[in-house]
TIVO-2410 file (N, C-alpha, C; in nm, 3 decimals):
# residues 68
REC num residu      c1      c2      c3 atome chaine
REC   1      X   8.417  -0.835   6.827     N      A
REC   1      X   8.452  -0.925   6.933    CA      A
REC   1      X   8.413  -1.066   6.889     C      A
REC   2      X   8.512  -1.164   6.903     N      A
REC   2      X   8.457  -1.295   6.900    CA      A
REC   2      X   8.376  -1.363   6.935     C      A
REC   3      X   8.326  -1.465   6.935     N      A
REC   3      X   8.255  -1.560   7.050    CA      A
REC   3      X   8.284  -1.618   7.149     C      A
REC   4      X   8.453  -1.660   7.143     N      A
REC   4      X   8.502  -1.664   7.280    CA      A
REC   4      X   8.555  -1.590   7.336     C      A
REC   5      X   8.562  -1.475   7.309     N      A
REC   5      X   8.589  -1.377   7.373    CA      A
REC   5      X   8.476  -1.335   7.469     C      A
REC   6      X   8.375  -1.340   7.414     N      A
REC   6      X   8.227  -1.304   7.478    CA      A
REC   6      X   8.196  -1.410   7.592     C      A
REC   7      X   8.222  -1.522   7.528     N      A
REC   7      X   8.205  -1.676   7.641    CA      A
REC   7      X   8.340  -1.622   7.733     C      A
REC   8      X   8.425  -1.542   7.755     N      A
REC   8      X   8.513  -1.579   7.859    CA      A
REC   8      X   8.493  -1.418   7.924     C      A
REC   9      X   8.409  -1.354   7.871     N      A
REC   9      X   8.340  -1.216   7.884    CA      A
REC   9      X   8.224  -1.276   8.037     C      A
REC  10      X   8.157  -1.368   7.966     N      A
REC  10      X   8.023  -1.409   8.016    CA      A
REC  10      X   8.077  -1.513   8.184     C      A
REC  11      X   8.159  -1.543   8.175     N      A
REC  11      X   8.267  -1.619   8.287    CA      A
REC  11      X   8.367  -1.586   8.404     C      A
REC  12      X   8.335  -1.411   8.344     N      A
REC  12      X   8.431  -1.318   8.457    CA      A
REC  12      X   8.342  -1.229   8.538     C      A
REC  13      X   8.377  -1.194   8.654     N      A
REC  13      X   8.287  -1.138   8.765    CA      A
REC  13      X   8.275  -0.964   8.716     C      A
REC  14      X   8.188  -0.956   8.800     N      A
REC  14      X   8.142  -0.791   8.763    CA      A
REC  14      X   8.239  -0.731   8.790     C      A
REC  15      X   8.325  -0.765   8.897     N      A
REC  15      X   8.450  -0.616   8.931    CA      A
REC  15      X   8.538  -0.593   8.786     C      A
REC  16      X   8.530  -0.720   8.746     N      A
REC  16      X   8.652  -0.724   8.632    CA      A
REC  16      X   8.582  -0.682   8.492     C      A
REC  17      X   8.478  -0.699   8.469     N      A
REC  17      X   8.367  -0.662   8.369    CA      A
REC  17      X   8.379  -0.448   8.408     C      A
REC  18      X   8.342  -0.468   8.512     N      A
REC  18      X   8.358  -0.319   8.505    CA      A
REC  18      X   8.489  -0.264   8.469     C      A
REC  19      X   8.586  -0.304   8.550     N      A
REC  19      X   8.746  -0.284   8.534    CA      A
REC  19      X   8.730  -0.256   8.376     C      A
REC  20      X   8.745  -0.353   8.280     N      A
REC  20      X   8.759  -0.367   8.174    CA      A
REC  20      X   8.653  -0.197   8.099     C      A
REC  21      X   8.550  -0.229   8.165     N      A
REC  21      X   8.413  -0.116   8.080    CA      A
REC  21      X   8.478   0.012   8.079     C      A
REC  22      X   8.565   0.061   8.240     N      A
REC  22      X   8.634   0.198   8.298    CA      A
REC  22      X   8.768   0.190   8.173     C      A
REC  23      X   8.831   0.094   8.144     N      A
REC  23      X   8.954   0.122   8.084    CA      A
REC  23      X   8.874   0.159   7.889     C      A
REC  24      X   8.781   0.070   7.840     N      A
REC  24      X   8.716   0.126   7.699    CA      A
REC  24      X   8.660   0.271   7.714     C      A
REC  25      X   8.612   0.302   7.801     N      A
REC  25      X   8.591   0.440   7.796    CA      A
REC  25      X   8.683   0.523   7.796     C      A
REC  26      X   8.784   0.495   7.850     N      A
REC  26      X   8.888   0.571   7.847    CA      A
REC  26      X   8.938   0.558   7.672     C      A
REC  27      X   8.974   0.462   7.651     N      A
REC  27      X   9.046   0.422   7.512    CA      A
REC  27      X   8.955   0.490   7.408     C      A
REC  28      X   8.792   0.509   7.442     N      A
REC  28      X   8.698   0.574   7.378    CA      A
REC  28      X   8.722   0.725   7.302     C      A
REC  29      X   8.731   0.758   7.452     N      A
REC  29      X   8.786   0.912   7.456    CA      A
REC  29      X   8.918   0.965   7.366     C      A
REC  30      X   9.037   0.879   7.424     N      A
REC  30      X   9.146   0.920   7.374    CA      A
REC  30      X   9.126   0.900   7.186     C      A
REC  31      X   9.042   0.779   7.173     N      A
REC  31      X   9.064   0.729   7.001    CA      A
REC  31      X   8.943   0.844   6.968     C      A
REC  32      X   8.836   0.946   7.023     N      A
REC  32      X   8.749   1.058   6.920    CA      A
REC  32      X   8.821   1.208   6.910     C      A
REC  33      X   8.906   1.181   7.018     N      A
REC  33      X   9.002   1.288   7.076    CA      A
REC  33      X   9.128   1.322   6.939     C      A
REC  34      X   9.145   1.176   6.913     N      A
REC  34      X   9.294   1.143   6.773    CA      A
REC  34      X   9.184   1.195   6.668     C      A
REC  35      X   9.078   1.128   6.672     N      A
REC  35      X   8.950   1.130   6.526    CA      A
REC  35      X   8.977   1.304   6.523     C      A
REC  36      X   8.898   1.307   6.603     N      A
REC  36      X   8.856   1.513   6.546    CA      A
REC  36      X   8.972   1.591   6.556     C      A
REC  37      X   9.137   1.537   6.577     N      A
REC  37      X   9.207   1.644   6.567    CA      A
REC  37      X   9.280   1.596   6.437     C      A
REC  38      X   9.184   1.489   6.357     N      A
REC  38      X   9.242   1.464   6.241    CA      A
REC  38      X   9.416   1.392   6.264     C      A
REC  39      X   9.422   1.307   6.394     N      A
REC  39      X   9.574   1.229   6.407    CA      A
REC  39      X   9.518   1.075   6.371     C      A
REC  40      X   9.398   1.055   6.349     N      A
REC  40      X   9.429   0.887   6.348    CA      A
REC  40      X   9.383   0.917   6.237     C      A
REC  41      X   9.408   0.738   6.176     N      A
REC  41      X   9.376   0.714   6.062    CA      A
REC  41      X   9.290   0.591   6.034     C      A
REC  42      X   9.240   0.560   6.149     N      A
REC  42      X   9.153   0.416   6.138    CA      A
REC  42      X   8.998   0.511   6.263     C      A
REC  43      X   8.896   0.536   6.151     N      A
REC  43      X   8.779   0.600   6.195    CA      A
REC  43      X   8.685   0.478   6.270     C      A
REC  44      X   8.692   0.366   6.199     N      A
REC  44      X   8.597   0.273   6.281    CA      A
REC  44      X   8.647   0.223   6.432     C      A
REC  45      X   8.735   0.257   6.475     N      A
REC  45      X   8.789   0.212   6.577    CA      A
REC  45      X   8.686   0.265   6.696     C      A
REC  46      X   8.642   0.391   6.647     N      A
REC  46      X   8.530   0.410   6.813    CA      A
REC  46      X   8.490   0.331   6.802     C      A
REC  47      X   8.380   0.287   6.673     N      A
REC  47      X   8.280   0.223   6.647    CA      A
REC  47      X   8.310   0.089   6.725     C      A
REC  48      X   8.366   0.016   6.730     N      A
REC  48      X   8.430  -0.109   6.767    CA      A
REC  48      X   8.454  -0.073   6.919     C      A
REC  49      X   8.457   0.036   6.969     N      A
REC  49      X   8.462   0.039   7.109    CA      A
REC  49      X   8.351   0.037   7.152     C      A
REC  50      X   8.265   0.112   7.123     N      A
REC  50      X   8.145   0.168   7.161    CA      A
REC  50      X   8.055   0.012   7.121     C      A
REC  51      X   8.099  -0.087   7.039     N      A
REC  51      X   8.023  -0.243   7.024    CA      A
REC  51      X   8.067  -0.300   7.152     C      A
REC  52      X   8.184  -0.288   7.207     N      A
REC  52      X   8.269  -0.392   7.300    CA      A
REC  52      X   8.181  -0.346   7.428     C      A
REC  53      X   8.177  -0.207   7.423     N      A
REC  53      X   8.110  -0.160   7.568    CA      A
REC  53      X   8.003  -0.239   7.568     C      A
REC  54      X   7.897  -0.182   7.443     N      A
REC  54      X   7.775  -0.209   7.481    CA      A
REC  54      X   7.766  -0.398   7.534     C      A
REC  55      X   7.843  -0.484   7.461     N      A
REC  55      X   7.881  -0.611   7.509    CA      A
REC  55      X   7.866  -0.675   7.653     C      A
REC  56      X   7.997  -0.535   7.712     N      A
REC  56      X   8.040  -0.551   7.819    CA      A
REC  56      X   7.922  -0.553   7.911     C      A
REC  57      X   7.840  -0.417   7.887     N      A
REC  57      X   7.728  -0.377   8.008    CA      A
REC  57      X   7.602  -0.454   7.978     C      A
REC  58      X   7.625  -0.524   7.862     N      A
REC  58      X   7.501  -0.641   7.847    CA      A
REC  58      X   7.527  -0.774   7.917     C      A
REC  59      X   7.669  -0.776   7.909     N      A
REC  59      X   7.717  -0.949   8.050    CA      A
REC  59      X   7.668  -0.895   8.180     C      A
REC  60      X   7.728  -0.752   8.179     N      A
REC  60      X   7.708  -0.696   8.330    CA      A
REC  60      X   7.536  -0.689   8.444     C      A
REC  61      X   7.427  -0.675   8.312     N      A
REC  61      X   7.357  -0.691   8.341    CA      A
REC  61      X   7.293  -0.776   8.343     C      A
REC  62      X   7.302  -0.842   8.253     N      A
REC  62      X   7.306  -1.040   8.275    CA      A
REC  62      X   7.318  -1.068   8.400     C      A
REC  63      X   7.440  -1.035   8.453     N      A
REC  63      X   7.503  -1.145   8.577    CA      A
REC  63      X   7.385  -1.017   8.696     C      A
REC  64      X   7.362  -0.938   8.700     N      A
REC  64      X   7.283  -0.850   8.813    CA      A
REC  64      X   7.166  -0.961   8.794     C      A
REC  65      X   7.081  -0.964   8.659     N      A
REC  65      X   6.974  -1.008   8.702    CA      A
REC  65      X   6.954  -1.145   8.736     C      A
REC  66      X   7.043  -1.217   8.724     N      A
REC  66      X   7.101  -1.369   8.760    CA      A
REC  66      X   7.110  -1.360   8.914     C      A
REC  67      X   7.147  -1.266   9.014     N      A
REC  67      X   7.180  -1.259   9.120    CA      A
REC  67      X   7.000  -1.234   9.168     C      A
REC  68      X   6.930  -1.141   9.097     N      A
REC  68      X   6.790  -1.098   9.189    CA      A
REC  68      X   6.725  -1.227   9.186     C      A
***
């Protein structure tokens, strides 16, 4: 993920931060799902999901403890 991607990450509200977190998990699933039945051909791609999440739920908790 970029840096402005992250800065426009860090600029969007939690509904949409989550929105976004519910749809990588999904994309998660389907891309270990291609991995282990041996259909894809690009292996780092979880890896790169599973970075974006952790991203995601690190703005997410950012902006919670900004609110307490």
């Amino acid at each position: 993920m970029k840096q402005r991607e992250k800065t426009s990450l860090q600029s969007s509200s939690v509904q949409e931060l989550k929105k976004s977190l519910q749809m990588l998990k999904k994309e998660l699933v389907e891309v270990l799902k291609e991995r282990y039945t041996n259909a894809s051909k690009n292996v780092r791609k979880a890896k790169m999901i599973r970075k974006n999440i952790a991203i995601i739920k690190t703005c997410i908790r950012g902006k919670e403890l900004e609110t307490v």
